[in-house]
Residue, then its C-alpha position, 0 to 999 in steps of 0.5 A: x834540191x833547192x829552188x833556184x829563186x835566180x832562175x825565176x824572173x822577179x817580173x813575173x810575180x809583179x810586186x809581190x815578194x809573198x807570192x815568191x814566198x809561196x812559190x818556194x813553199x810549194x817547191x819545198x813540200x814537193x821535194x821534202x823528204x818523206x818517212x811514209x809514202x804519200x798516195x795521191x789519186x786523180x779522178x774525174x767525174x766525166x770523160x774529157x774533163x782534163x784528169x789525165x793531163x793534169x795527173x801527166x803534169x804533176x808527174x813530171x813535176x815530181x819526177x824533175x823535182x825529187x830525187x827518187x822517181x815516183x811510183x805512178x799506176x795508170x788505173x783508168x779506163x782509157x790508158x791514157x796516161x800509161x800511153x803517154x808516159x810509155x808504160x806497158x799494159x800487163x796481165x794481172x799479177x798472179x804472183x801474191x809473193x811479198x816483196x821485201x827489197x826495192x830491187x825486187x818490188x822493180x820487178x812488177x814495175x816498168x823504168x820510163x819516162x823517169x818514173x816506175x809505171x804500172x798499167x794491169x790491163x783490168x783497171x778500168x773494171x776494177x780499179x781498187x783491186x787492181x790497186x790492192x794487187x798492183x799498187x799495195x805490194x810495192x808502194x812502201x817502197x817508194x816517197x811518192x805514189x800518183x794514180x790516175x783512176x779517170x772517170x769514176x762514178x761519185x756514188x758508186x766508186x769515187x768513195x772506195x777510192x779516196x780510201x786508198x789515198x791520202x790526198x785526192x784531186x777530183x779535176x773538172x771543166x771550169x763550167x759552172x755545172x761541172x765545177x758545182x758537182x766537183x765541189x760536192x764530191x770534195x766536199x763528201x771525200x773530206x767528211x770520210x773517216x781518215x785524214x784525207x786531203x780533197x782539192x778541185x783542179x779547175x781546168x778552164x780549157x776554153x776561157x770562157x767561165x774565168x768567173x766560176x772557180x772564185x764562185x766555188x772557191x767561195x763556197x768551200x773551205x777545200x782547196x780549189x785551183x785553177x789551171x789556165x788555158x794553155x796551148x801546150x797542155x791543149x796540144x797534148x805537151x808540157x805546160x807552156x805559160x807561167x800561169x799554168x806553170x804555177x798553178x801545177x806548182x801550186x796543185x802538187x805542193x798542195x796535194x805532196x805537201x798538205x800545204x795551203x794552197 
């Protein structure tokens, strides 16, 4: 599924053939083929901050853009994310059984929206079990998992969660208090034992702090992304404006692909 440089209006990158370089990179870390699952885990460090519409973006980005659907499990607190994808809230599986065909993991999981979704009903409490019981059983049978925990405590469950993931996106307000503590979670996520890749999504949902990420981004070697204001992702709907566009581009390339951001 490669990209289609004709579709993308030359304009828009102004003079800069490297920028279009690097859109082609990310779109082909996103659709390359995979050997093992990549686990990607959304958090946020406060109700509203975004995790959510951003998590919902990127899953859309995946589903159009590979060939095989992903896996998402909605592990939050709130749901949101299920509820806007139409996956159903479930009991708890009691069936500890292995799976050992795709055709019998689907069985656990819910066909909508073009993606397999999983919503066991006890996330919010307890995430990783939930995780552990839901998502583990199933994932290998699948390129691509994308879970949204929502918010989560950095001290006390943000760290057993990054251990289930190989890449984790901690999303935040693009305010300065906000955007300094995402800054310290990514940093400690990334001096955890394993190779885990940790990016802050800056979501500057009110323009008014466009200052703030090169101020983070400058203090950090970890990948920070700004996600501009826009009117469709403010209304609850895909991205509308090129820039939010090409910085969910950038944001999946980067978490899919460990590509530079």
């Amino acid at each position: 599924m490669p990209l289609d440089r004709g579709a993308i209006p030359v304009a828009m990158f102004g003079s800069g053939a490297a920028l279009l370089t690097r859109f082609a990179a990310w779109d082909a870390a996103i659709t390359r083929p995979m050997s093992t699952v990549r686990r990607i885990g959304f958090v946020q460090l406060s109700a509203g901050a975004g995790a959510t519409t951003v998590a919902g973006e990127i899953v859309r980005l995946v589903a159009r853009r590979r060939a095989a659907p992903p896996l998402v499990a909605d592990l939050s607190p709130e749901g949101d994310l299920a509820r806007r994808l139409g996956i159903v809230e479930t009991s708890p599986r009691r069936d500890r059984r292995l799976f050992r065909t795709s055709g019998d993991a689907r069985q656990l999981l819910q066909m909508t929206s073009g993606v397999l979704g999983a919503r066991p009903s006890d996330a919010g409490a307890r995430p990783v079990a939930a995780w552990e019981r839901e998502v583990s059983p199933v994932m290998r049978f699948h390129d691509v998992v994308i879970a949204d925990f929502g918010p989560r405590d950095p001290d006390r469950e943000i760290g057993e969660i990054a251990g289930l993931c190989d890449a984790v996106c901690v999303v935040a307000p693009a305010r300065r208090e906000e955007a300094e503590l995402a800054r310290v979670v990514v940093e400690a996520i990334h001096a955890l034992p394993g190779s885990q890749r940790a990016v802050v999504a800056l979501v500057d949902a009110s323009r008014e702090s466009r200052r703030v990420p090169a101020v983070i981004a400058a203090q950090t070697e970890q990948p920070v992304i700004v996600v501009p204001h826009d009117t469709g992702l403010a209304g609850g709907e895909p991205a509308r404006s090129f820039r939010a566009r090409q910085a969910l581009l950038r944001l999946a390339g980067t978490l899919i692909g460990k590509v530079d951001a």
